[in-house]
VEXDREN-2710 file (C-alpha; in Angstrom, 1 decimal):
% VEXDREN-2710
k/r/px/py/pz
1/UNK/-7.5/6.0/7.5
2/UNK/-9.1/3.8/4.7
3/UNK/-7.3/3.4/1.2
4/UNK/-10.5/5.3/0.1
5/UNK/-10.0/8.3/2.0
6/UNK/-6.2/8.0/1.6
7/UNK/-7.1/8.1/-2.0
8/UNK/-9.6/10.9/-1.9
9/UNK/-6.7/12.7/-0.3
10/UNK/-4.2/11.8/-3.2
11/UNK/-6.4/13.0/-5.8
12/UNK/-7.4/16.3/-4.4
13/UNK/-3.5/16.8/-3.7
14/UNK/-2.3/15.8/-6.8
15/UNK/-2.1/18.6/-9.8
16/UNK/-4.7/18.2/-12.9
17/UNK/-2.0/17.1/-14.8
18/UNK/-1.0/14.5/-13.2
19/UNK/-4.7/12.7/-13.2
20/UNK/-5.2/13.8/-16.3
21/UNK/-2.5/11.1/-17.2
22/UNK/-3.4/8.4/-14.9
23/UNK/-6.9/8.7/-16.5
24/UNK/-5.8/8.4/-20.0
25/UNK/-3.4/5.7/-18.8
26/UNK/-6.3/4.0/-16.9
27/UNK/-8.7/3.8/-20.0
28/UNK/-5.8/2.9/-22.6
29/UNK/-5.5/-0.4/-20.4
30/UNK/-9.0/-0.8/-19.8
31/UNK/-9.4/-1.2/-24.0
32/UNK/-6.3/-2.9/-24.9
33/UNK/-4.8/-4.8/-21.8
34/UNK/-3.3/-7.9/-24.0
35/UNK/-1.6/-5.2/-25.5
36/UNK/-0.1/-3.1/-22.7
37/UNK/0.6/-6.3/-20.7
38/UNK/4.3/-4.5/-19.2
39/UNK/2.2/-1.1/-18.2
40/UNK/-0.4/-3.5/-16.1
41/UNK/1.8/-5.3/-14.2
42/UNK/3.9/-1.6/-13.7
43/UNK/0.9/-0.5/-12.4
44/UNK/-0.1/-3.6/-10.8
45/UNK/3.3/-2.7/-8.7
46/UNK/2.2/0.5/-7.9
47/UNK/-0.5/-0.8/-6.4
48/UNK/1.2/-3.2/-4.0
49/UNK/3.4/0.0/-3.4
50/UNK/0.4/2.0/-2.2
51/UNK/-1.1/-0.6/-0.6
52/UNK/2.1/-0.9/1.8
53/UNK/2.2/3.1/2.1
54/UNK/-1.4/2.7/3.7
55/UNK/-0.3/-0.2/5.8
56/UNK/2.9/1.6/7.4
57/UNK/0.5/5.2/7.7
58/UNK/-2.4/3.2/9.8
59/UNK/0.4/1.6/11.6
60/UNK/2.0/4.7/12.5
61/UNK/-1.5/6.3/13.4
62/UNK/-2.1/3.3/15.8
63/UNK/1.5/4.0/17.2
64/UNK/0.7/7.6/17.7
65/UNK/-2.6/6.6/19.4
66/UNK/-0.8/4.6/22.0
67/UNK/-2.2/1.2/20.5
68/UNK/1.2/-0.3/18.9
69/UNK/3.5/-2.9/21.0
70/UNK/7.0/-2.7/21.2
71/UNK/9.1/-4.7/18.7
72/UNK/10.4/-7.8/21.3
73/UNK/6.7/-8.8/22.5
74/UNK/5.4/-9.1/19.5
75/UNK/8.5/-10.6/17.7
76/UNK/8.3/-13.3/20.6
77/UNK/4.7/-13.8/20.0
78/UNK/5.7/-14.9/16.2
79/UNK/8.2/-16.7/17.0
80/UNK/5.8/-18.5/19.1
81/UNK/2.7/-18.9/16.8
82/UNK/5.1/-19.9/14.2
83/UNK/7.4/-22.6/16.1
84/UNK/10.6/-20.5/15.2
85/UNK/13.1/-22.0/17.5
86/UNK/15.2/-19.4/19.6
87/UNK/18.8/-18.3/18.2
88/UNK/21.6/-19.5/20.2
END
């Protein structure tokens, strides 16, 4: 699922209220951002925080698909690509 669909779903999930909010929010920092530097970089987290939701959902989709691999194999690929010596 893209972040575009998984935010189509969001927004026709989420009560008028609620959007009604983000909106005002999203225009009051669109015409005063110097101003409401602490609310940008609040939302600025939210973003990163949604944008790891949609990572860990895809990867669970792929899992459920059968298209994941199993924690060791790929840890040990890392661990080669990387040069990070074993653990004794």
């Amino acid at each position: 699922m893209t972040i575009k669909e998984l935010l189509v779903e969001e927004i026709e999930t989420t009560p008028s209220e609620i959007l009604e909010d983000i909106f005002s929010f999203l225009k009051l920092v669109k015409t005063t951002p110097m101003q409401n530097l602490s609310t940008y970089k609040e939302l600025l987290e939210r973003i990163d925080y949604l944008e790891a939701i949609v990572g860990i959902r895809k990867g669970l989709e792929e899992y459920d698909r059968g298209e994941g691999i199993l924690a060791n194999p790929a840890l040990a690929t890392l661990q080669h690509k990387l040069g990070i010596p074993l653990r004794p």
